[in-house]
C-alpha positions, 0 to 999 in steps of 0.5 A: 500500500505504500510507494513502489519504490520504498524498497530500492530507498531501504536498500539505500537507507540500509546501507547509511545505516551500517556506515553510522554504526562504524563511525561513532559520533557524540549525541546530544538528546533532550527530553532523553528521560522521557518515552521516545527518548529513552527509546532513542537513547538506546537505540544510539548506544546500541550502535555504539555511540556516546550519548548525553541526556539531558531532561527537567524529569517534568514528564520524564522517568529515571526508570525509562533510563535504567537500561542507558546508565549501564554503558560507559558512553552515556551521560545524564544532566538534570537540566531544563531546556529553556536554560541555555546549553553547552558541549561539543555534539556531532548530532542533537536530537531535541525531543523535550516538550511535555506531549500529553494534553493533561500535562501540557495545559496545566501549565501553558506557559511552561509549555510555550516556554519550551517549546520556543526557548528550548528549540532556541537554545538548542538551535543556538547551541547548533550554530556555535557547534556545527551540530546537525539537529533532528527535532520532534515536531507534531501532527498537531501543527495541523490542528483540526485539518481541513485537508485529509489526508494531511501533507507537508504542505497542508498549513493547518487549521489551528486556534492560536487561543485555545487551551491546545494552543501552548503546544500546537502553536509552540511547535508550529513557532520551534518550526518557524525557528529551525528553518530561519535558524537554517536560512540564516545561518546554515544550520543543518535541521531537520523536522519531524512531524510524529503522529500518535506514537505508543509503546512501552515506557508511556506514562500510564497517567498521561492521558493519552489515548492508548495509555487512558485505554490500556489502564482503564481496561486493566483495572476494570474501569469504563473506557472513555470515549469522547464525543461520539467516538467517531474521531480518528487517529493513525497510531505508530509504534515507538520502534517505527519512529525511531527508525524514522528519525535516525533515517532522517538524521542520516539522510542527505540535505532535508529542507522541509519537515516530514510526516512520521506516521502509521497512516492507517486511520482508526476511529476511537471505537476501533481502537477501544476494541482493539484494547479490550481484546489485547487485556481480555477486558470487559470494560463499558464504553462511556461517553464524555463531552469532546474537549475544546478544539480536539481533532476530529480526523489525523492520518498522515501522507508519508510519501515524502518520508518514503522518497527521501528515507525510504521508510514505512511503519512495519508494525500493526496496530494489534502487534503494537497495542499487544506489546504495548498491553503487557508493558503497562501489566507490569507497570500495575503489578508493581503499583499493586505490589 
């Protein structure tokens, strides 16, 4: 279902690979502590390279990093992004900012804050150093789409006012800056626009959606379906992304962001059952009023990432969800215990 051509660009995409596997480089990664970074921190240490984590542990989690600290290549700082940054890096990698909707508004302004004077410090940091840098980006710079599905081009749908404002229009602004900080200064950036991504080592209590559904079936309760349920997202697991975004770093010049999403499209009833299944939970389906400004469709086109990564998700939803299931019954066994 994806472009006829992915499989001469992994070819390629491969061969990248192996050719950064024996060359060891110095990363930088923000946000490090947190469910995709940790990911991404050990994917780096896995092929040898020495990694710095820095993290304000806001929505981080020493746990995620237990597996890191055991190599000598790897480092960790206890620092807030919107401070300013030092050292000598090959690559960056900037992932702080606070993802989940619960967590980002309770503090907006922290997360405006994050959002443009993190991706700042970095960028500038980027400029002294001649790093390149990798940011994580979001489906959300596209709001409440008009254009389904949505590409790179697509300019958005966003209430710059509302209560969702302080992280999709911090991520539309720490945009607007790594592509002037590369028009004016030559720093090599890439962007990435992730789509729900899940997995082991989410935050239980995030309030996102795979994690509100697996919990809440786990311990008995209703699944909370907002709206009627008919909205859609398209989930990617953790392993794919991560694949996507080292792709991406190592991929030659990218001058526009690209899409990183599984581009199967389900509604919230869908996934709910989906859930239910993987736990053998009985749970009721409960409906709650849709929150202010909630999307009501996402589905990534990811042809750009295809033509210059070579790059598709490879795991199902199913597979995913039932991975991410037995992560989150160890997380209870041990709240339990």
């Amino acid at each position: 279902m994806y472009c006829s051509s992915l499989r001469d660009h992994a070819a390629r995409v491969g061969q990248i690979a192996r050719l950064i596997e024996t060359r060891q480089m110095k990363y930088l990664v923000t946000g490090a502590a947190g469910f995709l970074g940790s990911h991404l921190t050990d994917a780096l240490l896995a092929q040898g390279h020495d990694v710095v984590g820095v993290d304000n542990m806001l929505s981080g989690r020493a746990k995620n990093l237990e597996n890191a600290k055991t190599h000598e290549g790897f480092s960790f700082h206890h620092h807030d992004v919107i401070e300013p940054l030092s050292g000598q890096y090959d690559r960056i990698f900037h992932l702080a900012a606070p993802a989940s909707p619960p967590l980002y508004q309770t503090d907006p302004v922290a997360t405006a804050k994050t959002c443009f004077l993190g991706t700042l410090n970095v960028l500038e940091l980027a400029r002294a150093t001649g790093a390149r840098v990798t940011m994580t980006s979001t489906s959300e710079v596209y709001g409440d789409p008009e254009q389904h599905p949505q590409t790179e081009t697509y300019l958005g749908n966003v209430n710059p006012v509302g209560p969702r404002a302080c992280y999709d229009e911090g991520k539309r602004i720490a945009e607007t800056l790594a592509f002037d900080f590369r028009r004016m200064y030559g720093v090599d950036v890439r962007a990435a626009r992730l789509f729900n991504t899940y997995g082991p080592r989410m935050d239980p209590e995030d309030g996102r959606v795979v994690s509100n559904f697996i919990m809440q079936a786990l311990t008995g309760k209703d699944i909370t379906l907002y709206g009627d349920g008919s909205q859609t997202r398209s989930f990617c697991y953790y392993t794919d992304v991560i694949r996507g975004l080292i792709a991406l770093m190592e991929a030659d010049t990218v001058d526009a962001p690209v899409n990183l999403g599984n581009p199967f499209e389900i509604d919230m009833r869908q996934i709910a059952r989906i859930v239910l299944d993987a736990v053998g939970s009985d749970s009721n389906l409960v409906h709650r009023p849709l929150p202010e400004d909630d999307p009501t469709r996402r589905q990534p086109d990811i042809r750009r990432a295809g033509e210059l990564l070579g790059w598709a998700p490879e795991v199902s939803v199913e597979e995913g969800v039932a991975k991410t299931v037995t992560y989150f019954k160890e997380y209870v066994l041990e709240r339990v215990a």
